[in-house]
C-alpha positions in Angstrom: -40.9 -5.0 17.3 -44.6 -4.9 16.7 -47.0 -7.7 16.0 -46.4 -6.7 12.1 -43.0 -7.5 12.3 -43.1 -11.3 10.9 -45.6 -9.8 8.1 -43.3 -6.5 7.6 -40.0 -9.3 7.0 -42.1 -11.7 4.7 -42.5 -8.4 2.9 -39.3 -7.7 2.6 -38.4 -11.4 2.3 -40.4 -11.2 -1.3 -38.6 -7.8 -1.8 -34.9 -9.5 -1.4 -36.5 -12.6 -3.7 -37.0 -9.6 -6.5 -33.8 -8.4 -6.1 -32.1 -11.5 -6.2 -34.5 -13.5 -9.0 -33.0 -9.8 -10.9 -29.5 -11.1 -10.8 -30.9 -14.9 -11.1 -32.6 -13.5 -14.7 -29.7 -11.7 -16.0 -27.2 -14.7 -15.5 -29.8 -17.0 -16.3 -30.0 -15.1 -20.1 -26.0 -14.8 -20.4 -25.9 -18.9 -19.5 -28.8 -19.8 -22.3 -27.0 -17.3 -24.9 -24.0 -18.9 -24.0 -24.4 -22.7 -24.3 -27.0 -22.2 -27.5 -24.4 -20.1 -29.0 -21.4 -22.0 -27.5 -23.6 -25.3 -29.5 -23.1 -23.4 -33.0 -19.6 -22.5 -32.5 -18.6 -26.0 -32.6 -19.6 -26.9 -36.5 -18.6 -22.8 -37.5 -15.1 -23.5 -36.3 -14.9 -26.6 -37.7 -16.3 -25.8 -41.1 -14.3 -22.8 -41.3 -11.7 -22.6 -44.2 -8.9 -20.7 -42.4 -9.2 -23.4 -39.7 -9.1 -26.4 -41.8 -6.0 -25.0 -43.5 -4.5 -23.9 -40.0 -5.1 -27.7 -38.7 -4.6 -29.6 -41.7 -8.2 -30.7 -42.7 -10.5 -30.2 -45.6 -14.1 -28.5 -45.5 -16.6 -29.9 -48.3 -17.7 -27.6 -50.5 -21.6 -28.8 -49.2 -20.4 -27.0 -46.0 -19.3 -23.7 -47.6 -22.5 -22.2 -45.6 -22.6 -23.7 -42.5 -20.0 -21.5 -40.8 -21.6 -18.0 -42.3 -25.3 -19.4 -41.4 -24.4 -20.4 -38.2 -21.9 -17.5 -37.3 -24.7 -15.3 -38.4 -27.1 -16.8 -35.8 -24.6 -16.4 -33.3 -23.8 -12.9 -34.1 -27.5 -11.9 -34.1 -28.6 -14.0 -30.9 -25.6 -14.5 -28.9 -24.2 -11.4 -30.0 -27.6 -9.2 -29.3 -26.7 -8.1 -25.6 -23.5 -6.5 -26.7 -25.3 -4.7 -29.6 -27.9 -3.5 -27.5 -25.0 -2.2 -24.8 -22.7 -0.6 -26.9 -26.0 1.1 -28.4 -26.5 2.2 -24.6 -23.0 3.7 -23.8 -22.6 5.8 -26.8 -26.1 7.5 -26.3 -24.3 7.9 -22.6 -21.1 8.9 -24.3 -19.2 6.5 -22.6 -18.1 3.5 -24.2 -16.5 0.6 -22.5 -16.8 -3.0 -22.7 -20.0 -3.4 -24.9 -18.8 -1.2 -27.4 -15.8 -2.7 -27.7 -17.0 -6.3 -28.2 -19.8 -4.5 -30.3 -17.2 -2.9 -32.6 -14.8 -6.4 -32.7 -17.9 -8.8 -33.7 -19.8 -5.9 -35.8 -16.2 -5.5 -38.4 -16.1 -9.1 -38.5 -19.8 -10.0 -39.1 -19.5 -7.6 -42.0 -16.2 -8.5 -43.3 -16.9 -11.9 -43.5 -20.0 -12.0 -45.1 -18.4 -9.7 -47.7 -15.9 -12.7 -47.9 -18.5 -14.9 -48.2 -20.7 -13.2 -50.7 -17.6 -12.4 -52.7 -17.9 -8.6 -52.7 -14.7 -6.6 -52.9 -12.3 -9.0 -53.0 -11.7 -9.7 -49.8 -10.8 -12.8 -47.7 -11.3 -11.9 -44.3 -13.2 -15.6 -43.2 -13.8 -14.7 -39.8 -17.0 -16.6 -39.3 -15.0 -18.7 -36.0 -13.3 -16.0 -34.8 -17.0 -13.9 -34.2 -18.7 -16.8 -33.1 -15.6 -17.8 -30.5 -15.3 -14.2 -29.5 -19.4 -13.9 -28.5 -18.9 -17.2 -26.6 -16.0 -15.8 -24.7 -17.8 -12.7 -23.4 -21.4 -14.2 -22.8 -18.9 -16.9 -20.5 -17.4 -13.2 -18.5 -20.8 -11.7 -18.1 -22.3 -15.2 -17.2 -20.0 -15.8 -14.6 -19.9 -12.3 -12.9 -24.1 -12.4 -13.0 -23.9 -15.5 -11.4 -21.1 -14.6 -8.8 -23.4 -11.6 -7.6 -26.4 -13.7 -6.9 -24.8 -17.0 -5.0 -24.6 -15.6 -2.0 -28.1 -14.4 -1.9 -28.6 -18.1 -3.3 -27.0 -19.5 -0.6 -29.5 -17.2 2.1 -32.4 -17.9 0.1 -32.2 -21.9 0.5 -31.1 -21.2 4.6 -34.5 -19.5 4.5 -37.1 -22.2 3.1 -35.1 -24.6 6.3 -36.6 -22.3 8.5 -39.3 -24.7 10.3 -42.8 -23.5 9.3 -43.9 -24.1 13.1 -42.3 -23.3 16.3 -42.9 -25.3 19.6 -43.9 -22.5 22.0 -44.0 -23.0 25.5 -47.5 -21.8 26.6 -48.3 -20.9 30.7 -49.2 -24.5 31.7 -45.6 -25.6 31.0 -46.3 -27.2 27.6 -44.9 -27.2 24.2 -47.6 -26.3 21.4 -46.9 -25.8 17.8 -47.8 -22.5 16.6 -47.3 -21.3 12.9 -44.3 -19.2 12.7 -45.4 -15.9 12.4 -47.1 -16.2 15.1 -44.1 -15.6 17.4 -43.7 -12.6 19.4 -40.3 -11.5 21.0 -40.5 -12.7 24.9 -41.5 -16.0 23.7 -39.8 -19.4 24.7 -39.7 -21.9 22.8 -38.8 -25.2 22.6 -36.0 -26.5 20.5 -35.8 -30.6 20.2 -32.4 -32.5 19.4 -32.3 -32.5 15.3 -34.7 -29.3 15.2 -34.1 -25.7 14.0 -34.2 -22.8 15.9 -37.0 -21.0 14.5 -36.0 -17.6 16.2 -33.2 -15.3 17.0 -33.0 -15.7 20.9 -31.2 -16.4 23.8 -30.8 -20.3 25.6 -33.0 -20.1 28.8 -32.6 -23.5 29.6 -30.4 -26.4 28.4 -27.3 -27.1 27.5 -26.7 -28.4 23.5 -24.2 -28.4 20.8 -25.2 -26.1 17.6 -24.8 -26.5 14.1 -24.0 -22.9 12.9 -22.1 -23.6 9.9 -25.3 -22.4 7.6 -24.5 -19.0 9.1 -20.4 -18.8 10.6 -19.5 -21.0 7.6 -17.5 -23.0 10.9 -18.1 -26.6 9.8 -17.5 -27.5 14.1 -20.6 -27.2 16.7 -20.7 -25.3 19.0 -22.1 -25.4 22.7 -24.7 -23.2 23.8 -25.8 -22.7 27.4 -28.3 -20.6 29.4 -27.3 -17.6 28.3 -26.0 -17.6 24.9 -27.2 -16.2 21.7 -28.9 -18.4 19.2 -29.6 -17.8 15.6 -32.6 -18.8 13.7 -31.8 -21.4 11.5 -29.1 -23.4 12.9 -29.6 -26.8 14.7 -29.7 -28.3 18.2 -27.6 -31.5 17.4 -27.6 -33.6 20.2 -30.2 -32.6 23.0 -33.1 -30.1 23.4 -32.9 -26.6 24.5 -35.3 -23.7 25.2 -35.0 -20.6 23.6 -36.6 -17.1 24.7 -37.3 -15.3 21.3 -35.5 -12.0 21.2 -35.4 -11.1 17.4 -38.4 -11.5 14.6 -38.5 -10.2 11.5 -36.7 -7.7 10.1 -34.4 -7.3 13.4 -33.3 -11.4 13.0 -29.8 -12.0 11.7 -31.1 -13.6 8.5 -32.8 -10.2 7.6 -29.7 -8.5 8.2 -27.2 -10.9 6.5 -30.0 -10.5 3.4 -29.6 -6.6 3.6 -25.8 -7.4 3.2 -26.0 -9.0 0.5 -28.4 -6.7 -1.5 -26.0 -3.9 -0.8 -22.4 -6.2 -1.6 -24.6 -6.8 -4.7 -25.4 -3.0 -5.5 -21.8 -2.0 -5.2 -19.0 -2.1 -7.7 -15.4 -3.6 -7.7 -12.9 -0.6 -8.5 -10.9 -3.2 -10.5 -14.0 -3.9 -12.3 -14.5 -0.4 -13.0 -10.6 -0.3 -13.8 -11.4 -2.7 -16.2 -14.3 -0.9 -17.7 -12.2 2.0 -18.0 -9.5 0.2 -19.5 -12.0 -1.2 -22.2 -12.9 2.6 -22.9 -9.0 2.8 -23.7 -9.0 0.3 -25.7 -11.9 1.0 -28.0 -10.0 4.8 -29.0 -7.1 2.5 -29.3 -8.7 0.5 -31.6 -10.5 3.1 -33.3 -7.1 4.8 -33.5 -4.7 1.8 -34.8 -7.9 1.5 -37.4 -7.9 4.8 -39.0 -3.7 4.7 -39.1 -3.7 1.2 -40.4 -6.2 2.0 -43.1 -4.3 5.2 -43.8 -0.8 3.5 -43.8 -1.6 0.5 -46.3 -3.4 2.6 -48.5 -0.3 4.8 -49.3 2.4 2.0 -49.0 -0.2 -0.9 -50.5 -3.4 -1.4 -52.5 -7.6 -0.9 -50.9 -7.6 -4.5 -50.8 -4.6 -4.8 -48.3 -5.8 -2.1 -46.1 -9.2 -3.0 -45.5 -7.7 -6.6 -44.5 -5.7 -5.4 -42.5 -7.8 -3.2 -40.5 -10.3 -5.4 -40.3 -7.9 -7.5 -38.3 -6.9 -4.9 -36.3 -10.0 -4.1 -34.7 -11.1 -7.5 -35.1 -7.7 -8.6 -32.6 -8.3 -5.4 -30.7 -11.3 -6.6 -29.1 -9.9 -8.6 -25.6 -11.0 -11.5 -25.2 -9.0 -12.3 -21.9 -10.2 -8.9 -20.4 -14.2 -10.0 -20.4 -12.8 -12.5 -18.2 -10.2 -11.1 -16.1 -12.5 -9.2 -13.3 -15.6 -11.7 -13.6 -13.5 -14.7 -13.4 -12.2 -13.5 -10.0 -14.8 -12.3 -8.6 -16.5 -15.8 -8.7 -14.1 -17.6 -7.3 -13.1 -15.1 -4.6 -16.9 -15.0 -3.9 -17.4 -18.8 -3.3 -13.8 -18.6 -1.2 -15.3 -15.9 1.0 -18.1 -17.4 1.7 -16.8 -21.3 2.4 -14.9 -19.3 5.1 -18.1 -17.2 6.8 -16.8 -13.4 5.0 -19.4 -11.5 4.0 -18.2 -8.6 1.4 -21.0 -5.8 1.9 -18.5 -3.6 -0.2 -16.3 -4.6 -2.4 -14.1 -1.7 -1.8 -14.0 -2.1 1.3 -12.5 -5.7 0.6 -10.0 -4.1 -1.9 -8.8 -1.8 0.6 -7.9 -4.2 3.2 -4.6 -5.1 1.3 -3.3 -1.5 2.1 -4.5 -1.2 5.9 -1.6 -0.9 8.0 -3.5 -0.5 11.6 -6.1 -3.0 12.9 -8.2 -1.1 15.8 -10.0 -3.8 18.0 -12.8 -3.3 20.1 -11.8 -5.4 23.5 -15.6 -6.4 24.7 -16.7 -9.3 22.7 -13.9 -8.9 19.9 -10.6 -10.0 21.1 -12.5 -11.5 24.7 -15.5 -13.1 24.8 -17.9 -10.2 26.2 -18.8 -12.5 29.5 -17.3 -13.2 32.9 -14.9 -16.4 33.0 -13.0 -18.2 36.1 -10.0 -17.2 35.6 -8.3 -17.8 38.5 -8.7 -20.2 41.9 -7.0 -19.9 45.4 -7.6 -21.7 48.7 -8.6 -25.5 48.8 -9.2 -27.9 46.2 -12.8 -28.1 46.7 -13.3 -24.4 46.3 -14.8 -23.9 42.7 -17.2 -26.8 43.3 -18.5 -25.6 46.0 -18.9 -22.1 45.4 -20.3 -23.6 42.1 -23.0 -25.3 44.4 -23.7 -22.2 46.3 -24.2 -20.4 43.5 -26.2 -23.3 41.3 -29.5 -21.6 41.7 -28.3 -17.8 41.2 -29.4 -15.7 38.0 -26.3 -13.5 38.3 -23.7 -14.0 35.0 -21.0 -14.2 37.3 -23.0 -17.2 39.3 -23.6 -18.5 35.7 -19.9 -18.5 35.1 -18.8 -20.1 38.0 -21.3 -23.2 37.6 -20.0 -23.1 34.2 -16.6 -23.7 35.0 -17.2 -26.0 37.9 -18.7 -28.2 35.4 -15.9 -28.8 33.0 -14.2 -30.1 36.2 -16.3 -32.3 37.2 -19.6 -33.2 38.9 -21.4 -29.9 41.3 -22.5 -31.2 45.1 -26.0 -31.3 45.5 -28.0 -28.1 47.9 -30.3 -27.1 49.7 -31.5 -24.0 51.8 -30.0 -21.6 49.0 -30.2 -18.0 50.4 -29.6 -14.6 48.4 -27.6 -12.0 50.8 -28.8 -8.7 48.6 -25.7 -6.6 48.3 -23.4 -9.4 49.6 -23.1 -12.5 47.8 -25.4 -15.9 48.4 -25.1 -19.2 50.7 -26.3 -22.3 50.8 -26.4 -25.4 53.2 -23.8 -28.6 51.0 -23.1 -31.7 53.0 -24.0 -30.3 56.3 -21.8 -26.8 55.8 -23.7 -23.6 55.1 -21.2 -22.3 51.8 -21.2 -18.5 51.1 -19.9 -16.8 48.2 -19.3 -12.8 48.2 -17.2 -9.6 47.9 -15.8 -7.4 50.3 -19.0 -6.3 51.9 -19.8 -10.4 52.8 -15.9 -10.2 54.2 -17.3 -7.4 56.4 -20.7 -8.6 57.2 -18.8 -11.7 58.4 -16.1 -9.8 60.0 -13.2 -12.1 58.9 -10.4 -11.4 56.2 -8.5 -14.0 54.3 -4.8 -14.7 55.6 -1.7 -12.7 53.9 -1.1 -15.3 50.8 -4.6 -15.3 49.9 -5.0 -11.1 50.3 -1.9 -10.9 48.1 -3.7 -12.8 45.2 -6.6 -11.3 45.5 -5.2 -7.9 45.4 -3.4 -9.2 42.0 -6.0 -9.9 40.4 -8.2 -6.7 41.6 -5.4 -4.6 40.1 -5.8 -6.4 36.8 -9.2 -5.4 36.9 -10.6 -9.1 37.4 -13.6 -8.8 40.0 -13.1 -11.2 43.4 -15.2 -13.3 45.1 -14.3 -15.3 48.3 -15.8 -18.9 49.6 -16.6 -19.3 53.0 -17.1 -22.4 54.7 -19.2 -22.3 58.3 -17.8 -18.8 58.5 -14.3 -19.6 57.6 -12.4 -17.9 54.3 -11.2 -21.4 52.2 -10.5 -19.1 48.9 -11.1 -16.9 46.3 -12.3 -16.9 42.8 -11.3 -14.6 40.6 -13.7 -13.9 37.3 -12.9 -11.0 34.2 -14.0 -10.9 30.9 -12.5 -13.9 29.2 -9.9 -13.3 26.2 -10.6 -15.3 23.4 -8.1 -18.1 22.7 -8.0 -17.0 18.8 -7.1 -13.8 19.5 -3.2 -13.8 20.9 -3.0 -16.0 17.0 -4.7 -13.2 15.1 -2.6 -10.4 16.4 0.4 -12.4 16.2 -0.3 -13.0 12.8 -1.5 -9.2 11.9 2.1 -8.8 13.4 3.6 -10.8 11.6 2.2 -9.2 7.9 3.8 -5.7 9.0 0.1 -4.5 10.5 0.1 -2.4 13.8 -2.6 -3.7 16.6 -4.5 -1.4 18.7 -7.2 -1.9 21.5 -10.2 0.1 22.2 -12.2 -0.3 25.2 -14.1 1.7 27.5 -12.5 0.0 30.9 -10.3 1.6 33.2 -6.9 1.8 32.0 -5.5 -0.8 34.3 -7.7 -3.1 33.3 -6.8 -2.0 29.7 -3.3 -2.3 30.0 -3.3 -5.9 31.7 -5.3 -7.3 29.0 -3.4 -5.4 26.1 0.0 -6.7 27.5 -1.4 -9.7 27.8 -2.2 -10.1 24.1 0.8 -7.9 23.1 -1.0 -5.0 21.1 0.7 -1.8 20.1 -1.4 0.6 21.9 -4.1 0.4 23.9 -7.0 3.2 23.8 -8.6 2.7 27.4 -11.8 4.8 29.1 -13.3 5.4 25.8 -16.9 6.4 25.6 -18.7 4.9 23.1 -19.9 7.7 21.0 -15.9 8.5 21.5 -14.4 5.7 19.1 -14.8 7.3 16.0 -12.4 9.7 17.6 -9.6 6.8 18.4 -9.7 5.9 14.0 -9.8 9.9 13.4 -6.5 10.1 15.4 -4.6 7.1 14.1 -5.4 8.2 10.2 -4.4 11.8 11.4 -0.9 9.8 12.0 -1.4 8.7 8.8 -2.6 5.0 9.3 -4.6 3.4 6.7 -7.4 2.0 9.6 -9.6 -1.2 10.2 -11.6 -1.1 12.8 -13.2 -4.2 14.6 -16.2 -4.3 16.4 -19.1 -6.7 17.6 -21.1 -3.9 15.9 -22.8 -2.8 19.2 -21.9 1.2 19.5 -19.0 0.9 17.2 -21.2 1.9 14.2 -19.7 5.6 13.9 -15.9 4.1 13.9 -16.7 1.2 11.7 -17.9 4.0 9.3 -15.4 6.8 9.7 -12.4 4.0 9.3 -10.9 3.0 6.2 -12.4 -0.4 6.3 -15.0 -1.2 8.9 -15.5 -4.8 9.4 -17.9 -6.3 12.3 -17.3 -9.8 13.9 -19.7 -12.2 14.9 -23.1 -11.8 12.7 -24.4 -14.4 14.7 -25.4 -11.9 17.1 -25.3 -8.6 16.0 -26.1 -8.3 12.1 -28.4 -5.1 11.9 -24.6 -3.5 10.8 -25.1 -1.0 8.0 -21.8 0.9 8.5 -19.1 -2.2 8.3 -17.8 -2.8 4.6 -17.0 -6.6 5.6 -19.0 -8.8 8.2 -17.3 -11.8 9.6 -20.0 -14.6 10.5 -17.6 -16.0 13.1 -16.7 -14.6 16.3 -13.4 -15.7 15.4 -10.7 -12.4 15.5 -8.9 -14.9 12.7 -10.9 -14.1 10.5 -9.5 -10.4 10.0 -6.7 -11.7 8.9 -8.2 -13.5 6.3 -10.3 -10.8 5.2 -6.6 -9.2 4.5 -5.8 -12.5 2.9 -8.3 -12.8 0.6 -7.8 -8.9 -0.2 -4.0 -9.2 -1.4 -4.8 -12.4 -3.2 -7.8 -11.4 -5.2 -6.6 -7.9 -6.1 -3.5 -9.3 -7.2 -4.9 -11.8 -9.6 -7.5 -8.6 -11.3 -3.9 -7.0 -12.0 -2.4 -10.5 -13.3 -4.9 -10.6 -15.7 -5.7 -6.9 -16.0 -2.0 -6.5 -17.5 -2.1 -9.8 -19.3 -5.0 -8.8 -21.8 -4.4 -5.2 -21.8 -0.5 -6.2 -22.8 -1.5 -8.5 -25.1 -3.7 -6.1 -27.3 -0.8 -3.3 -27.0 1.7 -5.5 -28.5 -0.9 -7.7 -30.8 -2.2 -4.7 -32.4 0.4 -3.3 -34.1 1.6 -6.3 -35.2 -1.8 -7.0 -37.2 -1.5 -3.5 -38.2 2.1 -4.6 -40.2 4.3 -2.2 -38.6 7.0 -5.4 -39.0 6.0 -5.6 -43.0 9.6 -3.4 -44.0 11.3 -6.7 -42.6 8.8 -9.1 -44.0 6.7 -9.5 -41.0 2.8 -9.4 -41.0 0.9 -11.3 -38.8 -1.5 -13.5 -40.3 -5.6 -13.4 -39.1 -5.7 -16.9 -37.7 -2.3 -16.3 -36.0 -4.0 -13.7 -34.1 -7.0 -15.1 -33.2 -5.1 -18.2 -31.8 -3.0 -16.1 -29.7 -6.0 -13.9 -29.0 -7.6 -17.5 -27.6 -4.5 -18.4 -25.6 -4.4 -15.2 -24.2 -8.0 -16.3 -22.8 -6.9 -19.5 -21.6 -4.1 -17.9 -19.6 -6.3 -15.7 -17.8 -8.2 -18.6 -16.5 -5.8 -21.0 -15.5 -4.2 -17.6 -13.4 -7.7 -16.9 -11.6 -8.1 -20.5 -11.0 -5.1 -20.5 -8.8 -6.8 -17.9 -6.5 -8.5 -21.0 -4.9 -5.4 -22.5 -3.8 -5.1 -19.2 -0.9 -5.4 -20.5 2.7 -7.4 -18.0 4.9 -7.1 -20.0 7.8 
């Protein structure tokens, strides 16, 4: 990147603040609207006449105008967005929601002050029922404005803990603070126990337990080494590390978590646009049941009667339960998702992971780790240690693995005289012994070969693609490491799981097939795709949805971009490391393969609650609506305006108590 890059992201940075201080605005006018408005509907419901009778009270006649004063100011402020949208989709020719909440509060804003002016004999007192209904909806479109900016909320306070000044480690050795934008990629810096790391980068030296929950959403710490990727932001808890800076700006994973966001912000739900077009429905429905209603009473009945009647009809039409139904869900699925580290870039994408029936996995640093692990020891007991001390002062990943594991099993002998053979391996002097540590061409140099039982483990693990690695002491073979890429733990749990749900597992990778095969019997996949090039992958998901699959694929985002975007539903694991991933729908923070399961989870769960509540308001108003029309008036049925409006508000109630039990999914 070049020496613009920290200005070119501060840019940006104020760009995403626009964006998201756009969605901060609109909820922020829905919230005011709704508790000023949600202030006055208290003393219009209570002074209204049709409530008093319903509950038993009486209303004094001093408070005859408190309920068509107030209801009017509610109408006209509260009410105002809804005017002004409704006005919008019919010059677009397409109404939807805000007409229909237009229409519902417009007949009864002029019905009831007819009522209340005493012109044309009505007695249509819906002064609560308008000032309820605005309440209802400026609650939906409050709570779906404010769903779509808490994530970018969420980013925007990890950003101001960002340290202002980074410790950089200058040529004499020395740690001096420089401002942060300062910091140029190649840099080390130095991160204290308790400090922030104030750049993407990798651990150069150190050892320390991180805080990445801010990013993973994984509440645990976890340990970083030399070696391992670090992301700005999160926390060296318990000793210092240095960092070499390999990400500023726009390439760090907080600039691409942001460009997530803004797009999971831009797109749209297809149940929310279900529910759009199911308010379209419902409007001609209204307008329909209107026009017959009208048309009906004034044959069979008097004007009176008719207008009455319609006027409850489209007054019940409107749904109150369906301005709630997709923003209700959306805001609790969107604080679920997030507590667990998913990060929806496309709401679609989410919505189709219910129906995928094939999981593709890419093998390197997906379902293993994407590093060399011990993985298996031969020979004497002292054999990892030493080879561990041998190899102490060696920049090689497997030599780094090898200390690594040595470590965990206790303390590494002290060296000296520590010698790289180019080609061959390395050796070092420990207690008096010179210790070497190589392959087959050290074997050779040497001119010795380990006895039959060690040959025959070695060539084991060769065939499983692991790579080998004997210890000789003074010139003698005492064992044999032998180191592979390391499966994660979590994985054998997610694919038994994905199993489990009825979902067919695949592997991609581009080793050898062997090695393929070993490791996808080892995990029990379906099917292993093995030798792949990585331009090829896209090829692997065009062949499995030829068969028909619905298709996720996995990937660490590194080369998988074409197959994340040609499958189904592309979702990238591990944004810790890799979040510059425009082509994946869903990006797990966490390296964990889990959390594909959960994304599936939280898929069935939330779509299935927009349908609960899709078909409980849409029902409702199907089999309200005639009833307020008085097609039950032959067998002296007609359902009274308050009788309506109460079920209208239960219907409401329902709706939220069935979203709120979305929170009671487990992911994990």
């Amino acid at each position: 990147m070049d020496e613009h890059g920290n200005t070119a992201v501060a840019e940006a940075h104020a760009h995403h603040q626009h964006d998201h201080h756009g969605h901060g605005d609109h909820a922020a006018v829905f919230r005011d609207r709704f508790w000023l408005s949600l202030a006055l509907s208290v003393p219009t419901v209570a002074a209204s006449h049709m409530v008093a009778e319903l509950f038993g009270y009486h209303v004094p006649s001093w408070a005859g105008w408190v309920a068509p004063v107030l209801g009017t100011v509610v109408f006209l402020y509260g009410g105002w967005p809804f005017l002004t949208g409704a006005v919008s989709e019919l010059r677009g020719r397409q109404p939807g929601m805000m007409t229909l909440v237009a229409l519902a509060i417009g007949v009864a804003f002029v019905a009831s002050g007819l009522t209340t002016l005493g012109i044309g004999g009505l007695d249509l007192d819906f002064w609560w029922e308008l000032a309820l209904l605005v309440v209802i909806m400026l609650l939906g479109h409050w709570l779906e404005m404010r769903a779509l900016g808490q994530a970018s909320g969420a980013l925007e306070a990890l950003a101001e803990l960002l340290p202002d000044t980074a410790e950089r480690i200058s040529g004499d050795g020395e740690a001096r603070p420089v401002p942060f934008a300062d910091l140029r990629v190649g840099d080390t810096v130095l991160v204290r126990s308790g400090g922030r790391v104030p750049a993407d980068g990798t651990v150069a030296d150190g050892v320390a337990e991180v805080d990445e929950s801010m990013v993973t959403g994984e509440s645990r710490t976890v340990r970083r080494a030399a070696g391992d990727r670090v992301v700005a932001g999160t926390v060296a808890t318990d000793s210092a590390i240095r960092v070499r800076v390999e990400a500023i700006g726009e390439d760090t994973a907080l600039a691409g978590i942001q460009r997530l966001v803004a797009d999971a912000q831009s797109s749209r739900s297809r149940a929310q646009a279900l529910a759009d077009r199911a308010a379209a429905l419902l409007f001609w429905f209204a307008l329909a049941a209107g026009v017959v209603t009208f048309v009906a009473w004034m044959l069979i009945g008097d004007a009176t009667t008719a207008v009455e009647r319609t006027v409850t009809v489209l007054v019940i039409a409107c749904p109150h339960a369906l301005g709630l139904a997709i923003p209700l869900v959306i805001a609790i699925s969107t604080g679920i998702s997030a507590k667990a580290g998913i990060l929806v870039k496309d709401r679609l994408a989410l919505e189709r992971m219910r129906t995928v029936d094939a999981v593709l996995f890419d093998k390197t640093g997906t379902l293993t780790k994407g590093r060399p692990a011990v993985t298996e020891v031969s020979g004497a007991p002292e054999v990892l240690a030493l080879a561990a001390a041998a190899e102490r002062d060696s920049e090689h990943p497997l030599a780094r693995a090898i200390v690594e594991a040595a470590a965990e099993r206790g303390e590494i002998p002290a060296v000296r005289d520590f010698r790289s053979i180019t080609g061959r391996g390395v050796s070092a002097t420990v207690d008096g012994h010179e210790i070497a540590v190589g392959g087959p061409a050290l074997l050779r140099e040497r001119g010795v070969e380990p006895d039959a039982g060690l040959a025959r483990h070695t060539a084991e693990w060769a065939g499983r693609g692991a790579a080998v690695l004997h210890v000789l002491r003074d010139g003698a073979i005492i064992g044999a490491l032998a180191l592979a890429d390391e499966v994660r733990p979590e994985s054998r749990d997610a694919i038994g799981a994905l199993h489990a749900a009825g979902v067919e597992v695949v592997m991609i990778t581009g080793d050898a097939r062997n090695v393929a095969e070993s490791v996808g019997a080892d995990l029990g996949v379906d099917e292993v795709f093995a030798e792949v090039l990585p331009e090829d992958k896209d090829a692997a998901v065009a062949e499995l949805q030829g068969r028909g699959r619905r298709v996720a694929m996995v990937g660490d985002g590194v080369n998988d971009a074409p197959a994340l975007a040609r499958a189904d539903v592309g979702v990238a694991i591990g944004a810790g490391t890799d979040v510059a991933i425009e082509s994946a729908g869903v990006v797990l923070a966490s390296d964990d393969p889990r959390g594909v399961l959960a994304v599936r989870r939280l898929s069935v769960a939330s779509y299935r609650k927009m349908w609960q509540n899709l078909a409980w308001a849409t029902g409702y108003n199907v089999l309200s609506v005639p009833l307020a029309a008085g097609v039950l008036a032959p067998i002296g049925f007609v359902l009274p305006p308050a009788a309506g409006a109460i079920a209208m508000s239960l219907s409401t109630i329902v709706v939220a108590l069935n979203a709120q039990l979305l929170r009671r999914i487990r992911l994990r």
